[in-house]
PLY file of the C-alpha trace (Angstrom):
ply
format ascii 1.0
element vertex 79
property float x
property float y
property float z
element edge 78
property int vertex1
property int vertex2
end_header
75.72 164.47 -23.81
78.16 162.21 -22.02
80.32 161.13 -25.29
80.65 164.96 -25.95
81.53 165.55 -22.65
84.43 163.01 -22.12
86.02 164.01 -25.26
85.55 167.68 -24.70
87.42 166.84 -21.20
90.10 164.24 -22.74
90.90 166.94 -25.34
90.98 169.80 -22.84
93.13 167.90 -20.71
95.43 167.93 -23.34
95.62 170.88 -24.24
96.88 172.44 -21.08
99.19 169.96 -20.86
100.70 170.85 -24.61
100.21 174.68 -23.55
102.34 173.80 -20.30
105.08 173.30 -22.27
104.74 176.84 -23.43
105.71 178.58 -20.43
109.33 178.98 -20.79
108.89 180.29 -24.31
106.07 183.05 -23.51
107.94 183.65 -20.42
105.14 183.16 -18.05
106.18 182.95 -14.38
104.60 180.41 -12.24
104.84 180.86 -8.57
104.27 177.60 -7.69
105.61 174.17 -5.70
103.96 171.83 -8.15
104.79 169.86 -11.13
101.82 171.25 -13.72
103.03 168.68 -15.98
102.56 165.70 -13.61
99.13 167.35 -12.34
98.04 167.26 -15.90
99.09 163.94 -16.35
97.59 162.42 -13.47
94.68 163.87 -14.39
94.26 162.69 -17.78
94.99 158.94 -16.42
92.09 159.45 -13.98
89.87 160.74 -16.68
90.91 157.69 -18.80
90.42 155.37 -15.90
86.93 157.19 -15.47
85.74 156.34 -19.38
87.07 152.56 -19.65
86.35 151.39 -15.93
82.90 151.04 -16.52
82.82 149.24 -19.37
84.86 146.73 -17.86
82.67 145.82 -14.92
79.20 143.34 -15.70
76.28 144.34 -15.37
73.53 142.52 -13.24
70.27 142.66 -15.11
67.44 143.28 -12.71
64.54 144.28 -15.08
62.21 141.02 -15.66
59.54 141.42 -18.43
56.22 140.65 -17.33
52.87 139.67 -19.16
49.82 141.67 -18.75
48.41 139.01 -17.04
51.44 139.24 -14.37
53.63 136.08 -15.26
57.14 136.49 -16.06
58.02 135.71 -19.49
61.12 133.51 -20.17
63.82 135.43 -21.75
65.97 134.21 -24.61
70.16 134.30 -23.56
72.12 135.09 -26.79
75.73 134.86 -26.90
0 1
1 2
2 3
3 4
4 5
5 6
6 7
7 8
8 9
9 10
10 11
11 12
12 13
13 14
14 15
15 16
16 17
17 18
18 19
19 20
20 21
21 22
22 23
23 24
24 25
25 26
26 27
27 28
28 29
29 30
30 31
31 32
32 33
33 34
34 35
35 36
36 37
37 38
38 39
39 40
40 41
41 42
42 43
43 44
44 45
45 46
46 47
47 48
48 49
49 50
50 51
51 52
52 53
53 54
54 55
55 56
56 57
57 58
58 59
59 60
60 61
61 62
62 63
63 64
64 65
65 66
66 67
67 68
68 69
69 70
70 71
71 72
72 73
73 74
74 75
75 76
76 77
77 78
């Protein structure tokens, strides 16, 4: 659900922004102060910030495995 949601929004936010270059040639008239090209862009950075920020942080493992008889059980580190 997540995967097809970040590529549903990386590929929506690119769309408008290809369709923003429309305007001129549909002659669509946008009564606006801002930049829709910069607002687009910024927001696909933040989206792209959004999907690879995570992956670059560690994780602390806080799960411990524990026998039925309560004691922990060593875990095995692999590279």
């Amino acid at each position: 659900m997540w995967t097809a949601t970040v590529i549903i929004g990386t590929v929506a936010a690119g769309a408008a922004l290809g369709q923003i270059q429309l305007y001129p040639e549909l002659d669509c008239e946008v009564k606006s102060s801002l930049d829709y090209n910069w607002v687009q862009v910024i927001s696909i950075g933040l989206l792209i910030i959004s999907i690879s920020l995570p992956h670059g942080m560690s994780k602390k493992r806080t799960n411990q495995v524990v026998s039925k008889e309560g004691r922990k059980i060593k875990r095995l580190r692999f590279l």
